[in-house]
C-alpha positions as a printed NumPy array, in Angstrom:
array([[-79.138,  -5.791, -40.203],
       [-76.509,  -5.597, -37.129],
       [-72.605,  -4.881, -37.834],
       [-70.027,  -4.195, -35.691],
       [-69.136,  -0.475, -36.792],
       [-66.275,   1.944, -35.538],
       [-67.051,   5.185, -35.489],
       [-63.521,   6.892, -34.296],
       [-60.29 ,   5.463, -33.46 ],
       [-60.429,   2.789, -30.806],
       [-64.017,   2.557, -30.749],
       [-66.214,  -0.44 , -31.861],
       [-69.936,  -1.207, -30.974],
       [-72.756,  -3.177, -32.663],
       [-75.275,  -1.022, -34.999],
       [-78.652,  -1.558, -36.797],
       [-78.452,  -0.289, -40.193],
       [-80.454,  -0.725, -43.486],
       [-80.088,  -4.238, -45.408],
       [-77.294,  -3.266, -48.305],
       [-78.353,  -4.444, -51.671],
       [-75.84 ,  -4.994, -54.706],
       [-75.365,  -3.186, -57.788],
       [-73.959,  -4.09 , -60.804],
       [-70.845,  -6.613, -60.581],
       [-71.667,  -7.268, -57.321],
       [-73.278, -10.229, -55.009],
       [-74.639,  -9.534, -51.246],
       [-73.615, -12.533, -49.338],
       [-75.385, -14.26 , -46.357],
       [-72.832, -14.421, -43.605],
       [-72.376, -17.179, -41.749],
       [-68.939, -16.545, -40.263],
       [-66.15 , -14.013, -40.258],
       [-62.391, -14.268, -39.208],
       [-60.632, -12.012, -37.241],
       [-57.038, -11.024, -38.568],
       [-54.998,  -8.343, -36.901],
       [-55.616,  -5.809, -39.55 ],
       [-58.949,  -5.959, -37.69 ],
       [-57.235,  -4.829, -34.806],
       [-54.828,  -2.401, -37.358],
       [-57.455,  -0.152, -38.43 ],
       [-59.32 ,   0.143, -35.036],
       [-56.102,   1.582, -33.963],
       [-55.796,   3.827, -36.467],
       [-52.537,   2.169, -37.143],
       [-53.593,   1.89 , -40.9  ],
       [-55.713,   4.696, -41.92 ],
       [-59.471,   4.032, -43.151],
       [-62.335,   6.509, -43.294],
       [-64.927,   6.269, -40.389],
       [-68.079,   5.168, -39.866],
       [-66.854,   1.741, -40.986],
       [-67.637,  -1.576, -40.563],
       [-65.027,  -3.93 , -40.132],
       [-64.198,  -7.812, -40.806],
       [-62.799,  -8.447, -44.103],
       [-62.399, -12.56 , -43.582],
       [-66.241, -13.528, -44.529],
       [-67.898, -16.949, -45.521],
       [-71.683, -16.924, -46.146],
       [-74.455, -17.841, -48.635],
       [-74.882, -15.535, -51.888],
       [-78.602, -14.166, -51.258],
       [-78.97 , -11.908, -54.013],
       [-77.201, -11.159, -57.622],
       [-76.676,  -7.177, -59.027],
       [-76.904,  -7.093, -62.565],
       [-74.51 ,  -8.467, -64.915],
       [-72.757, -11.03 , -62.643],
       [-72.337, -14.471, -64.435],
       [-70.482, -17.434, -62.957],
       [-72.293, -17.378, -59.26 ],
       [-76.008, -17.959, -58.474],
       [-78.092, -17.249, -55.121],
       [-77.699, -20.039, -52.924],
       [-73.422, -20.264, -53.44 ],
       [-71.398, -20.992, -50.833],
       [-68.436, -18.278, -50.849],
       [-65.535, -16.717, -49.359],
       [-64.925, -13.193, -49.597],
       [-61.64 , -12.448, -50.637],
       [-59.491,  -9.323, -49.959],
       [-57.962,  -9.315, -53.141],
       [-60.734,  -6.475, -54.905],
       [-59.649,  -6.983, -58.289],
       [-61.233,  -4.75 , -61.396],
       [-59.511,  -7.354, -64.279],
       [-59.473,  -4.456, -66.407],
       [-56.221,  -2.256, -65.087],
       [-52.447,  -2.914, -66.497],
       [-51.118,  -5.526, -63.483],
       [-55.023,  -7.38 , -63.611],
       [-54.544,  -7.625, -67.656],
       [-51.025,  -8.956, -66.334],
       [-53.047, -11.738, -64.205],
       [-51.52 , -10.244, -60.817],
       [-54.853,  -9.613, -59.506],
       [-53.448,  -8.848, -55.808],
       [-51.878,  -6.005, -57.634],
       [-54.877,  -4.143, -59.047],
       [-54.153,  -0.742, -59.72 ],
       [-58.142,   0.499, -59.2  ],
       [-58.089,  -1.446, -55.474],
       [-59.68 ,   0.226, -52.789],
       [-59.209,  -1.855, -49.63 ],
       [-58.256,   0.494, -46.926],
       [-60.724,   3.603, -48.834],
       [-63.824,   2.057, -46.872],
       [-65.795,   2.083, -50.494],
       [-66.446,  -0.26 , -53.409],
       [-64.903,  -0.422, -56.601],
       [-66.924,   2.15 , -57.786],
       [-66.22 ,   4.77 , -55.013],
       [-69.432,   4.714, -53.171],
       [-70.623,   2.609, -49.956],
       [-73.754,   0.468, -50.05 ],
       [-74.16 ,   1.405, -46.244],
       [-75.668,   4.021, -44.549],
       [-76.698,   5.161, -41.045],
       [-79.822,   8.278, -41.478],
       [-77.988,  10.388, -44.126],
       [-74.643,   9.496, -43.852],
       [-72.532,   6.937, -45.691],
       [-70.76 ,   4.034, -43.527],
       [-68.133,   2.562, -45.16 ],
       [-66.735,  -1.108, -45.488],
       [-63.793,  -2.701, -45.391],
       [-62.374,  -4.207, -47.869],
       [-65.521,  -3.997, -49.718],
       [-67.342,  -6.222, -47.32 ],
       [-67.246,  -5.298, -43.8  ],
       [-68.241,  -8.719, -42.552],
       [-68.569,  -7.838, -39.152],
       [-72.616,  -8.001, -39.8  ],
       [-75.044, -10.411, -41.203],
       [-74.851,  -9.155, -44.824],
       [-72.181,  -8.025, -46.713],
       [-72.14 ,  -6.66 , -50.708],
       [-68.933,  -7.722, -52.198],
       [-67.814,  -7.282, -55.856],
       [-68.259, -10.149, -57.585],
       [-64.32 , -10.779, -58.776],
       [-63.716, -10.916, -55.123],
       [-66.519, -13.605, -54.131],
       [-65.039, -17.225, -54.61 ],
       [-67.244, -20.148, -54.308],
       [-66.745, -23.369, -52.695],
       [-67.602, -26.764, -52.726],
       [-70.926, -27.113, -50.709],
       [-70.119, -29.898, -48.367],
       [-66.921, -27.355, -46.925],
       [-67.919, -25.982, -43.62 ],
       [-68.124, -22.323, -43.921],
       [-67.886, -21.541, -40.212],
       [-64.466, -23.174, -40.506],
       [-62.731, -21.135, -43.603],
       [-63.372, -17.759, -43.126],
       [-59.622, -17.025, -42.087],
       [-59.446, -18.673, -45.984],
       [-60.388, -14.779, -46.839],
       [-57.442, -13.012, -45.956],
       [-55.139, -14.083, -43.194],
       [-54.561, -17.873, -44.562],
       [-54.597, -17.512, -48.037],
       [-51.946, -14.825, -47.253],
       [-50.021, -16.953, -45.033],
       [-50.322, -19.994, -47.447],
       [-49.584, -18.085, -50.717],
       [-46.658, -16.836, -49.287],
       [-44.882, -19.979, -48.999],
       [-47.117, -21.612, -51.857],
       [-47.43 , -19.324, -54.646],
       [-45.093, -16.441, -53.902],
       [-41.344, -18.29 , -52.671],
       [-42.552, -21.72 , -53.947],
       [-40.844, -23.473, -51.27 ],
       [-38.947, -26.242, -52.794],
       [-38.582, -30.155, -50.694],
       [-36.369, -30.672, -47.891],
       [-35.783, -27.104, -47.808],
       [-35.288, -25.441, -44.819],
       [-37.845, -22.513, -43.404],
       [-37.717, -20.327, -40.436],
       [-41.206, -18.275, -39.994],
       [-40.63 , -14.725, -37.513],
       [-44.752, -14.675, -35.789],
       [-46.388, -17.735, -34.972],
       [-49.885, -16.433, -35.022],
       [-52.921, -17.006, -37.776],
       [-50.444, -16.361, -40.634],
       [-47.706, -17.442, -39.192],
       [-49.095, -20.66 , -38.613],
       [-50.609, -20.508, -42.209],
       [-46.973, -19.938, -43.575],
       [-45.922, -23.2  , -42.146],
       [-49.205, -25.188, -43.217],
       [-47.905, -23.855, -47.092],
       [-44.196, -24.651, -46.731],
       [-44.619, -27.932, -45.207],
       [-47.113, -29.01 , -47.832],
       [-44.938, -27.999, -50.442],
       [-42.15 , -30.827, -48.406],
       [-40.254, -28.672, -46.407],
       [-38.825, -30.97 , -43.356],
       [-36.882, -28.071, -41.472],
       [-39.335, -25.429, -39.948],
       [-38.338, -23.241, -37.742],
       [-40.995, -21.274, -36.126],
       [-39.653, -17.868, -34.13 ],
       [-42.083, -15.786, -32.097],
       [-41.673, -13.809, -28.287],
       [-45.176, -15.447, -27.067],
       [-44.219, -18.875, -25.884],
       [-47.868, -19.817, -26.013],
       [-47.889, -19.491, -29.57 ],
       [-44.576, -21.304, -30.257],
       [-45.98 , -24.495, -27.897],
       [-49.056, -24.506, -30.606],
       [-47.099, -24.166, -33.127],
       [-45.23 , -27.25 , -32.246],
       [-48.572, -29.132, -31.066],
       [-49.597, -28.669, -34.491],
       [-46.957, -30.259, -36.052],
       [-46.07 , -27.214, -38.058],
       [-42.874, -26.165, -36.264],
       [-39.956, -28.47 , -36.052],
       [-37.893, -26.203, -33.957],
       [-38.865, -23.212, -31.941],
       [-36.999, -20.315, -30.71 ],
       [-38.432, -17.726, -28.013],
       [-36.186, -14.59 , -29.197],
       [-35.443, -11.662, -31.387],
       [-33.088,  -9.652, -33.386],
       [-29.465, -11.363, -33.244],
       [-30.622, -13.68 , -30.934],
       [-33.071, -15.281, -33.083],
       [-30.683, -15.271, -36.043],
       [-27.831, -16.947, -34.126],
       [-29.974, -19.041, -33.115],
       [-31.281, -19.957, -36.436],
       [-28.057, -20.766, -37.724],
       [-26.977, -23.052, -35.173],
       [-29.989, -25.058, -36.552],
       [-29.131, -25.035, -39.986],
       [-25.248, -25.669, -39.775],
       [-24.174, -22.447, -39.394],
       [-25.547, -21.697, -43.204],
       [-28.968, -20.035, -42.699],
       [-32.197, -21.148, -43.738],
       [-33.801, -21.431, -47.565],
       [-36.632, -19.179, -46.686],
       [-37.609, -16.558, -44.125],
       [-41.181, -15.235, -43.819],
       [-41.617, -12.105, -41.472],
       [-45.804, -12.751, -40.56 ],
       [-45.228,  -9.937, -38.511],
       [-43.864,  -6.68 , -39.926],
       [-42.935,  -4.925, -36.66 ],
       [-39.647,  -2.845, -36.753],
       [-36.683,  -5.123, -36.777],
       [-38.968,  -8.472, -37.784],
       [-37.888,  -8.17 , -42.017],
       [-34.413,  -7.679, -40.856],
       [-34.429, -10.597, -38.829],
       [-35.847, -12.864, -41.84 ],
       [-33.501, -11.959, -44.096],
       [-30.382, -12.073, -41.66 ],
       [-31.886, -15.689, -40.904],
       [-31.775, -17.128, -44.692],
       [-28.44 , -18.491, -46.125],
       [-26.809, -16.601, -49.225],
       [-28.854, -17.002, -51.843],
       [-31.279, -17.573, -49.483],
       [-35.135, -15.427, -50.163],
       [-36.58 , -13.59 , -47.531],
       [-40.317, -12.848, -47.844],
       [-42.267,  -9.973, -46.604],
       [-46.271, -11.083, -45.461],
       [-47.478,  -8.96 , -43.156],
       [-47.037,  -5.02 , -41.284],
       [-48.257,  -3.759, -38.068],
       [-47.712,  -0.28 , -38.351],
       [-47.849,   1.612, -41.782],
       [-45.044,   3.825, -41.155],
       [-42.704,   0.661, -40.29 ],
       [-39.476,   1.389, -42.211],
       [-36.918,  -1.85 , -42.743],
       [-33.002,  -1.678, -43.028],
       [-30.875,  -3.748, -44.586],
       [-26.799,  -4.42 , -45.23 ],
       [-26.019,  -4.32 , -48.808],
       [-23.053,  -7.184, -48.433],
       [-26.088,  -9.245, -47.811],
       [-27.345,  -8.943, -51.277],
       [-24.145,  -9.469, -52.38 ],
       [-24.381, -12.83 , -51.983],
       [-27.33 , -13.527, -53.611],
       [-30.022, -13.528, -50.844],
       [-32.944, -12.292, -52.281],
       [-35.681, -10.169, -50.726],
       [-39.695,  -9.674, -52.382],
       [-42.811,  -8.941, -50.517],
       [-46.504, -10.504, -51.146],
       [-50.014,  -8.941, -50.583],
       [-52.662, -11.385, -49.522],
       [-50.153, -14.236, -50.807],
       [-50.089, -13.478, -54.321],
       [-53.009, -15.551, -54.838],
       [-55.24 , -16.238, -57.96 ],
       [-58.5  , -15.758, -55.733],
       [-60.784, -17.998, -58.116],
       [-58.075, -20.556, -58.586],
       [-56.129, -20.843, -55.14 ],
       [-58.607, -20.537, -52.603],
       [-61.005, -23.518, -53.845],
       [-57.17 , -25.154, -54.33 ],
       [-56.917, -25.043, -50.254],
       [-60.666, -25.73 , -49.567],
       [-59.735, -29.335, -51.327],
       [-56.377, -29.504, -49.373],
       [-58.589, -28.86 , -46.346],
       [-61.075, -31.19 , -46.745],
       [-58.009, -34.316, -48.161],
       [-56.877, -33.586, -44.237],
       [-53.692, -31.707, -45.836],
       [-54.567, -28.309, -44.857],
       [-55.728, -28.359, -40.776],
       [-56.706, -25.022, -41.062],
       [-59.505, -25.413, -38.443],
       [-56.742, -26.167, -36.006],
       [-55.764, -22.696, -35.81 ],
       [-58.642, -21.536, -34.608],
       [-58.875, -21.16 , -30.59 ],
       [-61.916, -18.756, -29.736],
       [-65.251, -18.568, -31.531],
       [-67.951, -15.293, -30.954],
       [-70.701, -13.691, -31.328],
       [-71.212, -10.861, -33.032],
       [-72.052,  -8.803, -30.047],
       [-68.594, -10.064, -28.806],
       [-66.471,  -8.564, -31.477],
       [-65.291,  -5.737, -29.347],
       [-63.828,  -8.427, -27.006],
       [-62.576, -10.641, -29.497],
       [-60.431,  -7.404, -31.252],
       [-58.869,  -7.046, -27.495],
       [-58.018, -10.142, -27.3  ],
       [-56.595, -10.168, -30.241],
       [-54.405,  -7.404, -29.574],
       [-53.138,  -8.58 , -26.619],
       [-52.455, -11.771, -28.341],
       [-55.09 , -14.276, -25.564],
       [-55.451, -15.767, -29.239],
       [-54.322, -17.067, -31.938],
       [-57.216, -17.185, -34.3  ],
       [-60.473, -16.638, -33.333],
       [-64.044, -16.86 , -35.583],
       [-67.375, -14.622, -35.39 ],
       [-70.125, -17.096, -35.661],
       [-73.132, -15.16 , -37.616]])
């Protein structure tokens, strides 16, 4: 098969390796598509650490093609989405049903749950992440992280369902359970971003308040419908500017889709007392946050979520119906499709933020 595989820090091309098969618990999926998410772009920066050889892409959609043994509740022929959340069910916070949480995950190790790789290249391993690399036409995933669909949902549309938008909707869906006619000011008005404000204003939010330094992305976000305001600024700008939307009080929620320095601080400045800041996404793994203590004080409230605190099984078919009902325009997001000999072009653009959301059509 042909995957997109780094091989040191900055580095990317496209590779023929052997066909990976499954082993027990596990399902090799048919790809048909694969979202790009800034992790992506992360990890081929070496801004979050991963082993190398590895194959990236950790937003696929595809066809199950073959079954490992003991897997029950998915046949060959499935249409799936491969989730991030790697989940053994078996730990103390699975047994807890926070799944996100799982104590055995392996995400950013490059292997499966089982600490080996299904890849190789001659006699060395080549590792995956988020046990599924799905840069490449096949991908072995575990089967508690494989999520079927409904068959008539188009599955070169919903990849970004995989990691970035289930994030972004959880956030506001499952994790702060935005209340109606609340007030919400997003900081990053890319894929989750966007995804943020998709969750908040289906849960009846009418104030959202979108906050990013790209103008481009802010004018989307407002094309879409998504943003009701939009401020081009930062820091104390951006929170003055927040209030003088929301009566001088501060919004209900803040959700930092960014996680650069200075981006959490910002969120939770933003929200009124008593107000809940959310934490969604981080650039940098050594980004450190700062915060008043007065602030807490009054009751604001600060948490974090991993891939939205989802319920894989549960939530994503949830949005897949939202989608398809015309509630969820997910599709809308995306603004650049490519091939897979394109990935290395998509990641820069990416990076240097030409787009918002863009798709690898395999």
């Amino acid at each position: 098969m042909r995957a997109a595989v780094s091989r040191e820090v900055g580095q990317i091309g496209i590779e023929e390796l052997p066909d990976p098969r499954p082993r027990a618990g596990e399902v090799r999926v048919r790809l048909v598509s694969s979202g790009i998410c800034h992790t992506d772009v992360s990890v081929l920066a070496g801004h979050l650490p991963s082993p190398r050889p590895i194959v990236l892409g950790h937003e696929g959609a595809g066809v199950i093609d073959e079954l490992g043994p003991g897997v029950d509740g998915l046949a060959i022929g499935d249409h799936v989405i491969c989730s991030i959340i790697t989940s053994c069910h078996a730990c103390f916070q699975c047994l807890r049903g926070e799944y996100a949480l799982c104590e055995r995950a392996v995400g950013f190790s490059g292997t499966m749950l089982d600490g080996t790789t299904r890849l190789q290249s001659g006699e060395a391993d080549v590792h995956t992440l988020f046990c599924q690399g799905s840069f490449s036409e096949y991908a072995v995933v575990p089967a508690s992280a494989t999520v079927k669909i409904r068959q008539d949902a188009p599955l070169d549309k919903l990849a970004g369902l995989g990691c970035a938008w289930s994030t972004g909707l959880g956030a506001a869906i499952v994790r702060a359970e935005v209340r109606p006619g609340s007030s919400v000011v997003v900081i990053g008005a890319g894929g989750v971003g966007l995804a943020a404000m998709m969750g908040a204003r289906a849960m009846g939010a009418t104030s959202v308040i979108a906050v990013d330094i790209a103008a481009r992305k802010l004018d989307r976000a407002k094309d879409l419908g998504l943003a009701s305001h939009t401020i081009t600024a930062s820091g104390s700008d951006a929170v003055d500017a927040i209030r003088d939307l929301t009566g001088g009080r501060g919004a209900d929620y803040g959700f930092d889709a960014v996680g650069a320095p200075g981006t959490l601080e910002t969120a939770l400045q933003a929200v009124r007392p008593g107000g809940l800041a959310v934490a969604i996404g981080v650039m940098d793994a050594t980004v450190t946050a700062t915060f008043d203590l007065f602030g807490f004080l009054m009751q604001k409230r600060l948490t974090g979520t991993y891939a939205g605190s989802i319920l894989p099984q549960r939530d994503i078919p949830a949005f897949v119906d939202l989608y398809m009902d015309g509630r969820l325009p997910l599709d809308s997001v995306i603004d650049a499709t490519y091939s897979l000999d394109q990935v290395p072009k998509a990641l820069d653009q990416l990076a240097a933020n030409e787009i918002t959301k863009g798709v690898v059509l395999l």
